[in-house]
N, C-alpha and C positions, 0 to 999 in steps of 0.2 A: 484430774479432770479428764472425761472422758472425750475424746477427739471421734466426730461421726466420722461413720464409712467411703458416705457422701458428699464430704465437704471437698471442696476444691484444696489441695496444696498452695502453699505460698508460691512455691517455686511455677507452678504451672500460670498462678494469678501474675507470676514477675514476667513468663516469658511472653503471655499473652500479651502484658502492657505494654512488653518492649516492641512489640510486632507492631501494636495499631499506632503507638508514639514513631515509630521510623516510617511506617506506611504515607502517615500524614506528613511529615515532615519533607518524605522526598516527591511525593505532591505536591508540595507548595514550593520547592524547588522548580517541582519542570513545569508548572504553571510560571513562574515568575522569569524561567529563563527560558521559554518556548523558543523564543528570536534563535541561542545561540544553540539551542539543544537540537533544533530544527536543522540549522545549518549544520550541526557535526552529522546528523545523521544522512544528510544529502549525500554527506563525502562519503559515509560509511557506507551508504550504500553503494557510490562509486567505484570505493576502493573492492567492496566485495565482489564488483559485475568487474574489477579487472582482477579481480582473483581466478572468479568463473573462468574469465577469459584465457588466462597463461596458464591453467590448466589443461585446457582444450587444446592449445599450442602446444603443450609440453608433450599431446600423446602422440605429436609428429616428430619420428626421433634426430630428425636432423637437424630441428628446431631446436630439442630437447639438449644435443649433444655441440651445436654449435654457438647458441644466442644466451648471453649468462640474465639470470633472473633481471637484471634491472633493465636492460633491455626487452627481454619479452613484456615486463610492467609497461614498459613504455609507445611498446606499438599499440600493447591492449590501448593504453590510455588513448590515445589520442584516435583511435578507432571508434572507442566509445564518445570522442567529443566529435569527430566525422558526423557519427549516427546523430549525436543530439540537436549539432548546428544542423543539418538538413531538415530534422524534425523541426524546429525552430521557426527555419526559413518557411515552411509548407503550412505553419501554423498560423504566420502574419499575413502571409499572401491568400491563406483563406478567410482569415481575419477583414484583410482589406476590402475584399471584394462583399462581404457581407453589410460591412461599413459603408459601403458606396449605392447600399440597397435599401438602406436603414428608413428613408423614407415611403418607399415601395411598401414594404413590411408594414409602417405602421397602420395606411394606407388599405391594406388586401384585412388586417388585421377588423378596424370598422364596417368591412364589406362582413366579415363572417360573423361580427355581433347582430349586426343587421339583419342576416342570413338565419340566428339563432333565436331573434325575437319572435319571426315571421313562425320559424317551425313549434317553436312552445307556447307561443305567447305572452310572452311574460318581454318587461324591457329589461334584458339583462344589457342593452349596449349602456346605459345611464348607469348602471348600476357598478358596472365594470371601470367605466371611465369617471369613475369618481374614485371608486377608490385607486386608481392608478395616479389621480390625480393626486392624492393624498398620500402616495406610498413617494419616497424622498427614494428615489433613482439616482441621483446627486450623490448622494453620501455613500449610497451603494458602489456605485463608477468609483468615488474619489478611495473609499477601502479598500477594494480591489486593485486599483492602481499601487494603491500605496505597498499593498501586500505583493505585489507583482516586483516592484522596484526594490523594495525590502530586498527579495529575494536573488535579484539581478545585482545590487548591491554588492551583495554576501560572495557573488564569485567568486572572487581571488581568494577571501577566505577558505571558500570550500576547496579550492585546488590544494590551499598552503595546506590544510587538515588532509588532504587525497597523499604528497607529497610525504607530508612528515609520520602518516599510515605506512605508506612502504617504506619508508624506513624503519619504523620500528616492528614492520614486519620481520624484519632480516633479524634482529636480535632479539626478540621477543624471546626465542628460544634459550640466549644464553641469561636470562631475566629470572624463566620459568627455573633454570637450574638453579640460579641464585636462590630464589626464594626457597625452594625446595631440594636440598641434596638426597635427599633420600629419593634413588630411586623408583623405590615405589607411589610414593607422593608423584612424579613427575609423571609415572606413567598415567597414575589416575585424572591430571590434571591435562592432562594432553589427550587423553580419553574425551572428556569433557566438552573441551574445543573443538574437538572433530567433531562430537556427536552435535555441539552448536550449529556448525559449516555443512555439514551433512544434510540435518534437520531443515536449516533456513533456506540453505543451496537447493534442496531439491522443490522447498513449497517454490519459494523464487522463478523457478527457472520451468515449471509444471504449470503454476498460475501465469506466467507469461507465456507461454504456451496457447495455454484456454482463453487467454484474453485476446493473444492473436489473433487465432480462428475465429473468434466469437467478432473482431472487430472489423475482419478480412471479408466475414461473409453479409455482416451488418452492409459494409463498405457497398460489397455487390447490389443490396436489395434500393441502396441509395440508387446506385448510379442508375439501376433500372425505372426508377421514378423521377429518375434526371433532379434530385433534390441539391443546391447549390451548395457549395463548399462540400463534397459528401467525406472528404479526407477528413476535416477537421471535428466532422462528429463522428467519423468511425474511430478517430484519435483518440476522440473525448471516451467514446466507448468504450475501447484499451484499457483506459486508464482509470475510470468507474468500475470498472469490473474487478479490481485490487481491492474495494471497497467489500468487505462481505454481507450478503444479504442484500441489502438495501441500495447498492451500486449498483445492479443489474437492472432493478428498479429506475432507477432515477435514469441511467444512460440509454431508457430506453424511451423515456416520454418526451426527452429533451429535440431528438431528430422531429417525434412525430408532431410536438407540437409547432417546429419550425415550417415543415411539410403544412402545418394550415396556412402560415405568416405568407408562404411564397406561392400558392394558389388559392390564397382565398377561398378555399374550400374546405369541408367538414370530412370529407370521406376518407381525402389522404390521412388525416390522424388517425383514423383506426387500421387504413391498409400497413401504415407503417409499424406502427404499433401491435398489430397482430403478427406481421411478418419477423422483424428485430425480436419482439419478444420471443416469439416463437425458435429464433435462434438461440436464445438466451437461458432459456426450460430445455434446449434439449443440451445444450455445450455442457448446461450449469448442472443439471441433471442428471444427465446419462452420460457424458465424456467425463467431466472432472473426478465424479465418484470413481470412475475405474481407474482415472489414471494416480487420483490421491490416492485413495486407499484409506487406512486408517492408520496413516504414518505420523501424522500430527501428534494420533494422540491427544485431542482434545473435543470435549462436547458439546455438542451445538449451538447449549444456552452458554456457557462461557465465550464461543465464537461470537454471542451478542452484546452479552456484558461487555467483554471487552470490545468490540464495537463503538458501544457506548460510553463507555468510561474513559478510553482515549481519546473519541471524538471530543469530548466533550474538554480535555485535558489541550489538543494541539489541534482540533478541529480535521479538516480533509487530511489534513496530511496523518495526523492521529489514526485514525480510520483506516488509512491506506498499509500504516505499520501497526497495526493491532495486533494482529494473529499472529509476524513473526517476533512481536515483542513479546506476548503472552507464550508460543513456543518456549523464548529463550528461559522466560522463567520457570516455565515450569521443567525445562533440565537442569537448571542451577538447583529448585527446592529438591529437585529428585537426590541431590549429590550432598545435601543438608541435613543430618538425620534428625535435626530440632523441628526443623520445616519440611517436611517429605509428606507431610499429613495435608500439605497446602495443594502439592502437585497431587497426588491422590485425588484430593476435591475438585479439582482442573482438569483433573483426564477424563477420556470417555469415557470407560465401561472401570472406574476405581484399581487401575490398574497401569503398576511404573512401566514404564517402554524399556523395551528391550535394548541390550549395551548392544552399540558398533564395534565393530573390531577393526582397529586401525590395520591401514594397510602398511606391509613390512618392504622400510622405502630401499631403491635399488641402489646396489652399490656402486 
């Protein structure tokens, strides 16, 4: 029997099944375990901004030469829980004052429907307050909450995951020997991990960066239109802006629309909304491209996909770990020569990134 040229191999038909049979399977994993998989990554990202951190300490050599690793772990830590309780504290007291306005709001709110009939003619106020009267606010509040206490919940969890991270920080190393004596395996595998920390470290520490500025200068164009609470949406701005695409977007309509709520006026939405955006098109534009580069490594429609595909997996928070979860995989396919055809498909111009060269550590 004559076998065609073109027919697919058994073996290529086996590995393909095995790829979309594991695909699905670990998707219905972090679908079903979002709660606990959410909360490891909170820690993981903790753990990794106190990695960041005693790094940064470590290149002060008196630091370096006198404070042993688990103590420098530990000033980071609690440096980074300083930053977040202040954040915290600045978030509810801008919270409250909004809460104490809430009436006012809704109030300046009918002034501007009324304001909108007059200019188009049309009754958009009837049309608006119906369906607001129909949209369940209720259940919105009560998921919101829920999802906030969830979170607040999971505290002590995330510390004990922060905690038992640096520990097995410290051994991980004599792990990697276990597994692999050869070696050459270790180097390549330690390779690997850098080029993860490397990769993740610099999008991390570049995109907060651009968020900051972009939220700092947001923050100024508030307080020059005296818009209330202006910390807690140059905050919100920060933090949308980790969102790709479509966070720049959304953090920017969110002030302008509040700017109508508290002067019942029409004009503030577009002064805001032209000025924010307009910080937004050029940070987003002209600074991040220079200072990213094309270090990622990955294309723009994949920057969406997975946008989407996470969102859609863990929701905001999905979204916010898109790009450096899709980075990671595409260095792990790069190091898989079954799957290297996957990262190929993931990167931007069909081409694997170039190896890091570990740095050779002092004696």
């Amino acid at each position: 029997m004559i076998k065609l040229a073109n027919s697919p191999s058994k073996e290529g038909l086996a590995k393909l099944t095995y790829i979309l049979i594991s695909t699905v399977a670990i998707f219905i994993i972090l679908i079903y375990a979002e709660e606990y998989a959410i909360t490891f990554i909170i820690a993981l990202i903790i753990w990794f901004i106190i990695h960041e951190l005693r790094e940064n300490l470590q290149m002060v050599p008196w630091i370096r030469d006198n404070f042993p690793i688990w103590l420098q772990s530990t000033i980071a830590f609690f440096v980074i829980a300083l930053v977040i309780g202040g954040i915290l504290d600045m978030i509810y007291y801008n919270v409250s004052i909004l809460y104490e306005s809430v009436d006012e709001y809704l109030a300046n709110f009918q002034l501007v429907l009324l304001k909108l009939n007059k200019a188009i003619g049309l009754d958009v106020a009837s049309r608006v307050n119906e369906y607001l009267e129909n949209f369940d606010s209720i259940a919105l509040a009560e998921s919101t909450l829920d999802y906030t206490s969830s979170l607040i919940g999971n505290g002590f969890l995330i510390i004990l995951y922060v905690v038992f991270l640096l520990v097995e920080e410290t051994i991980f190393p004599m792990k990697l020997k276990a597994f692999y004596p050869d070696e050459d395996q270790q180097a390549k595998k330690q390779a690997l991990f850098y080029k993860m920390d490397q990769n993740i470290g610099r999008y991390l520490r570049l995109k907060t960066l651009v968020s900051f500025i972009t939220g700092a200068l947001s923050y100024i164009v508030l307080l020059i239109f005296d818009i209330e609470s202006a910390f807690f949406w140059a905050f919100l701005i920060f933090v949308l802006n980790f969102i790709p695409t479509v966070g720049s977007l959304i953090a920017t309509v969110f002030p302008a629309i509040f700017a109508v709520l508290q002067m019942a006026e029409i004009a503030p939405f577009f002064y805001i909304l032209f000025l924010v955006g307009s910080i937004q098109v050029l940070v987003g534009n002209v600074l991040e491209p220079k200072l990213m580069g094309n270090s990622l490594n990955m294309s723009a429609l994949v920057v969406v996909l997975s946008l989407t595909l996470w969102g859609a997996i863990w929701g905001i928070m999905g979204m916010i770990l898109s790009v450096p979860i899709t980075v990671m995989m595409i260095i792990v396919f790069e190091e898989i020569p079954s799957l290297r055809f996957i990262a190929v498909a993931l990167s931007e111009k069909g081409e694997l990134s170039k190896p890091l060269s570990m740095p050779i550590p002092k004696k």
